[in-house]
C-alpha positions in Angstrom: -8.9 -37.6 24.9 -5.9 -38.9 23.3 -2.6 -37.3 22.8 -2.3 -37.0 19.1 1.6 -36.6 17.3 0.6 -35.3 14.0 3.7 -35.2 11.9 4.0 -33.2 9.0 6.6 -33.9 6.0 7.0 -31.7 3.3 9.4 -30.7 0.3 8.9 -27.2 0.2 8.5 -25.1 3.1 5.6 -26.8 4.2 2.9 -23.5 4.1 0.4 -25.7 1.8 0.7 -28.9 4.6 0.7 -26.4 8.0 -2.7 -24.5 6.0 -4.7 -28.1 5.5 -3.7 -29.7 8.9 -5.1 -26.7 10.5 -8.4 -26.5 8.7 -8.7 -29.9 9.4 -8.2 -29.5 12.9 -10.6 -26.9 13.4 -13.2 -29.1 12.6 -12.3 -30.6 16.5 -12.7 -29.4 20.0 -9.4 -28.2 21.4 -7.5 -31.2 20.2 -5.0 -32.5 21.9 -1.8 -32.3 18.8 1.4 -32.1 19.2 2.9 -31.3 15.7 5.8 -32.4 14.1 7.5 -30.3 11.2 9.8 -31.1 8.7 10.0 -29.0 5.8 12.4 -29.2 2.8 12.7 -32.7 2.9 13.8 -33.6 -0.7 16.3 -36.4 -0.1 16.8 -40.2 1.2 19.4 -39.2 3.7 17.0 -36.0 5.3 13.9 -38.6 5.1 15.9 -40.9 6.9 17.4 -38.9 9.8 13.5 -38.1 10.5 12.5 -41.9 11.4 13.8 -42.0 14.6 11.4 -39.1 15.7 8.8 -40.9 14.0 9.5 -43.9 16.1 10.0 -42.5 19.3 6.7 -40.1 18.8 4.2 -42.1 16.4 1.2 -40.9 15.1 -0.6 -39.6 12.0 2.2 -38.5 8.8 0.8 -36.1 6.7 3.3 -35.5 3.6 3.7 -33.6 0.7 6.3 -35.4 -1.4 6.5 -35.8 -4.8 9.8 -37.6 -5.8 8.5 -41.2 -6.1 12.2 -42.1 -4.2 11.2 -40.1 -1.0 8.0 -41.0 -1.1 8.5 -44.2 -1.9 10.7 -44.5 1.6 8.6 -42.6 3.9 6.0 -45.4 2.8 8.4 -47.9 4.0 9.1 -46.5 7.2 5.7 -45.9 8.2 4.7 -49.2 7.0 7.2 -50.7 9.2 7.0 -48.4 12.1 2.7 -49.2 11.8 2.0 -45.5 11.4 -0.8 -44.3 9.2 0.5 -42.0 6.2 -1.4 -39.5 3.9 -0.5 -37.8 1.1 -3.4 -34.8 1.0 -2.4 -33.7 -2.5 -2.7 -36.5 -4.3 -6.4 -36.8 -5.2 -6.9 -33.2 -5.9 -3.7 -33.5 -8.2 -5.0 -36.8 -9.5 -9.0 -35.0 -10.8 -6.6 -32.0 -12.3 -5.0 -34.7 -14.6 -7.9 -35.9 -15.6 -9.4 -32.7 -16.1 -6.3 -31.0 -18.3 -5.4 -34.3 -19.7 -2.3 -33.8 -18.6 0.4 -35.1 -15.9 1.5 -33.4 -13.2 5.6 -32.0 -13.4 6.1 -33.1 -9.9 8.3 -30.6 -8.9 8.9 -29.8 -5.3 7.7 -26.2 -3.9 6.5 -24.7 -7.7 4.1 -22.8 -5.9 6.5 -20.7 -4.6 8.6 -19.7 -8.0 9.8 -16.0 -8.2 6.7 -15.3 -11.1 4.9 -12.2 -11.9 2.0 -13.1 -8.9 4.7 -13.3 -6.5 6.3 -10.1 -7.6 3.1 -8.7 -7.4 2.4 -9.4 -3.9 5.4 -8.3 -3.0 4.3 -4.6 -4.9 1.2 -5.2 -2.9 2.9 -5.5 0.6 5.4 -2.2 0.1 2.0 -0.4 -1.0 -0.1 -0.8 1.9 2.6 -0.9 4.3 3.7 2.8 3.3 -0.2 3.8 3.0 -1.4 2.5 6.2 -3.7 4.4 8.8 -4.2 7.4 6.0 -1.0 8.3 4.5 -0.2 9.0 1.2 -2.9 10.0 0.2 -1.7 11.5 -3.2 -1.4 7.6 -4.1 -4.5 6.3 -2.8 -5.9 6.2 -6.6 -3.0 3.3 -7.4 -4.7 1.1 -4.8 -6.6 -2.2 -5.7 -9.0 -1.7 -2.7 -9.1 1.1 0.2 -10.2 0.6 3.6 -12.3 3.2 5.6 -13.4 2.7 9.3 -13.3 4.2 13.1 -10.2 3.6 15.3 -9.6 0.1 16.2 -12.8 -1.4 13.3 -9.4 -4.2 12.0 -8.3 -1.9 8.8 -4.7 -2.5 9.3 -4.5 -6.1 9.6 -7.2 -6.8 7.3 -5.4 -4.6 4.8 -2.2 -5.9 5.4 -3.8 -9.9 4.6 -5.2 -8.3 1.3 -2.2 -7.2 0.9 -0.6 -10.9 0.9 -3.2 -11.9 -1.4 -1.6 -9.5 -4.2 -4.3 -6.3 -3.1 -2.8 -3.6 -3.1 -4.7 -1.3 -0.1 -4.8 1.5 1.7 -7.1 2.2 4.6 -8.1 5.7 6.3 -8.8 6.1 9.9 -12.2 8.1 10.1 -12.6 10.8 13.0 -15.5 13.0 13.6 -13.5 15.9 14.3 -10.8 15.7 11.4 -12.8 14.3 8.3 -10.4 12.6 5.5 -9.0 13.9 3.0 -11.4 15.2 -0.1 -9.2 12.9 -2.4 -11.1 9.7 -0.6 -14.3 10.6 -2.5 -13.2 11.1 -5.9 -11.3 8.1 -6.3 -12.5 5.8 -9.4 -10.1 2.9 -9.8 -9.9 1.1 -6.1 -13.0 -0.4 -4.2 -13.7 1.2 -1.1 -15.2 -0.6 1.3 -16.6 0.5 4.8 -16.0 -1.5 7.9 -18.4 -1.3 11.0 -18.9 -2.7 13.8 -21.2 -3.5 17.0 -20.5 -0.1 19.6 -19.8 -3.1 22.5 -17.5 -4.3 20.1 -15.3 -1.5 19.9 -15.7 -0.4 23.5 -14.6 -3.7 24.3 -11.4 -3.8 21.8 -10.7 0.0 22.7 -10.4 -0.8 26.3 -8.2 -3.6 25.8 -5.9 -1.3 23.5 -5.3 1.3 26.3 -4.9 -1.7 28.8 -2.1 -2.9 26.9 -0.3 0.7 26.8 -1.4 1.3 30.3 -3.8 4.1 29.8 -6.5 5.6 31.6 -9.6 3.4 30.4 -11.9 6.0 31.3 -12.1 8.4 28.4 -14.0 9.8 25.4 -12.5 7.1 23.6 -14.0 4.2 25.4 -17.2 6.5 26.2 -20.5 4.0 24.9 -22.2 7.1 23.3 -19.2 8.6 21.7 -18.1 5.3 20.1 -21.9 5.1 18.5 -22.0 8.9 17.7 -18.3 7.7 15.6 -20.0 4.6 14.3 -23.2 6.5 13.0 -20.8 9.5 11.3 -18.9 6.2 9.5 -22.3 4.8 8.4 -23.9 8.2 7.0 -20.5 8.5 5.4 -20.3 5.1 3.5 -24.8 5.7 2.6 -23.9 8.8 1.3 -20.8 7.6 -1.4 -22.3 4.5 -2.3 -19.5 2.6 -0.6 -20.1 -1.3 0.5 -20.6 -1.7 3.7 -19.0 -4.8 5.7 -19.7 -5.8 9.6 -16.7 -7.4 11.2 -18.2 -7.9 14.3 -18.3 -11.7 14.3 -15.6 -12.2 11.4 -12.3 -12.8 11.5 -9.7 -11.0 10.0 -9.8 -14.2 7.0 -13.2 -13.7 6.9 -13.4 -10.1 6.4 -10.8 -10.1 3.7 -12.7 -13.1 1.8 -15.6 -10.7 1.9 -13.6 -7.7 0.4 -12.0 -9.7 -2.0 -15.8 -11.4 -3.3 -16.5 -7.7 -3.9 -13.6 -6.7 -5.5 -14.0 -9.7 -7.9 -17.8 -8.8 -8.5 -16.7 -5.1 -9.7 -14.1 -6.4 -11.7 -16.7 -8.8 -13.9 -19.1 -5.9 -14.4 -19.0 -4.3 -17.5 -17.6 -0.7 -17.1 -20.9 0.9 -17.4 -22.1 -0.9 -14.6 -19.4 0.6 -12.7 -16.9 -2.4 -13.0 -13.3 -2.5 -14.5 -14.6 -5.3 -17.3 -11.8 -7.4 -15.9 -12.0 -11.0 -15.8 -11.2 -13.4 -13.1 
């Protein structure tokens, strides 16, 4: 298999670029890519202290520029060099000016302006970071979305990826002998969701855990009918409150989240009494 330099040009930070490179990658066995990346490119004389990298490495370009000047000369170079260049914005920006009958402002990382949503996520990221694991509990109500699971079922990373998505969320660890605090079932305005998972799983991921802080791996925490008798106290727990229930067995951390976050938009288009907030997306 060929050795592929994919080289990625941007004049932001290049987030947007790095996100649609690697989707598009995953669509390949373990390819062989050596990347490339050069963010904040927004003038001649950057673009043009890049070209000898392009030259002495060629491959694919990938950019996002939209100042017809830079653009304009990374064209050149790659026409003259004989590389193959893409702009991956520019039909999905092209159908949204057809669509709004309107042109595009071209302005270089927009999508990163100080606005309410990013404020917001920020709000979001100080929330769940100070109400991870089950603390605070006396704020739990303030929450867009709480998490509830066994030790080790992914509440804190999946919470803390809501969390960049402008969630706020808490999540509370569940333990047989110490049940949560009564404040978890009266709470009206977050979603709380229930995450479970295979006991093989968790045996598995438990193991690992004390591995890494070199514990004893032989204990009730790793024991195969403990971990189901935890599991089945989480399950009658989520039956009997009504709470969505989501396996993330098989799902990643993205996928997990993507799951919550469907639900959370579901509640928000009922009406409120259907149990939703009435709010729309």
């Amino acid at each position: 298999m060929n050795r592929l330099n994919l080289h990625l040009v941007s004049d932001s930070t290049g987030e947007t670029l790095e996100m649609i490179a690697k989707a598009a990658l995953a669509q390949f066995d373990d390819p062989d890519v050596s990347r490339h990346f050069w963010p904040m490119v927004r003038s001649l004389q950057h673009l043009d202290r890049i070209v000898p990298d392009l030259a002495a490495h060629p491959g694919l370009v990938l950019y996002t520029l939209v100042n017809p000047e830079t653009r304009k000369r990374l064209e050149e170079h790659c026409r003259h060099l004989g590389l193959p260049a893409v702009p991956v914005l520019d039909q999905v920006t092209a159908a949204l000016e057809a669509q709004l009958g309107q042109e595009a402002h071209g302005r270089p990382g927009r999508q990163h302006m100080m606005d309410a949503d990013y404020f917001r996520r920020v709000d979001a990221i100080q929330y769940t970071i100070a109400h991870d694991d089950g603390i605070g509990y006396e704020e739990w109500e303030q929450a867009d979305i709480v998490l509830v699971g066994v030790s080790r079922s992914s509440k804190t990373p999946t919470s803390i990826y809501l969390a960049n998505r402008g969630y706020k969320t808490a999540n509370i660890p569940l333990v047989v002998e110490s049940p949560p605090p009564p404040a978890l079932f009266g709470l009206r305005h977050p979603l709380v969701v229930g995450l479970t998972t295979s006991p093989e799983r968790l045996v598995q991921i438990r193991r690992n855990r004390l591995l890494s802080l070199n514990e004893a791996t032989e204990t009730a925490y790793v024991d195969s009918d403990r971990v189901k008798a935890e599991l089945q106290f989480a399950r009658r727990m989520y039956a009997d409150n009504g709470w969505p229930v989501i396996d993330v067995t098989r799902r990643s951390i993205e996928e997990t989240a993507a799951a919550i976050i469907r639900l959370a938009q579901e509640r928000d288009r009922k009406p409120a009494s259907e149990g939703g907030t009435g709010k729309p997306i």
